[in-house]
C-alpha angles and dihedrals in degrees: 000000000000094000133073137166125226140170085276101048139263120349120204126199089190083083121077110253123179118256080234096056097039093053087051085046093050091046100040101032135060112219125208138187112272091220103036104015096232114151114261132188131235118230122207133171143132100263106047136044110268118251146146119262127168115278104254128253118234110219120175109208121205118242 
């Protein structure tokens, strides 16, 4: 997902944002789906494009 909402209003990945910028973002803001408002978390690396993505579900399985 390359669009999340926040207190301030939309966030699009689709801008250029500095690596710099996107890691303060990650650490000072919350983000949140733009159509359920479910928190969502940035992503952000050196090898991949950055982008929001739910925030995953541990779930310990029985053997």
């Amino acid at each position: 997902m390359l669009v999340a909402q926040t207190e301030e209003g939309l966030i699009s990945l689709a801008q250029r944002f500095s690596l710099e910028q996107l890691k303060l973002w990650k650490k000072e803001k919350q983000f949140y789906c733009p159509s359920c408002q479910s928190p969502v978390r940035l992503k952000v690396g050196t090898k991949k494009n950055p982008s929001f993505c739910s925030p995953e579900k541990h779930v310990r399985r029985s053997a």
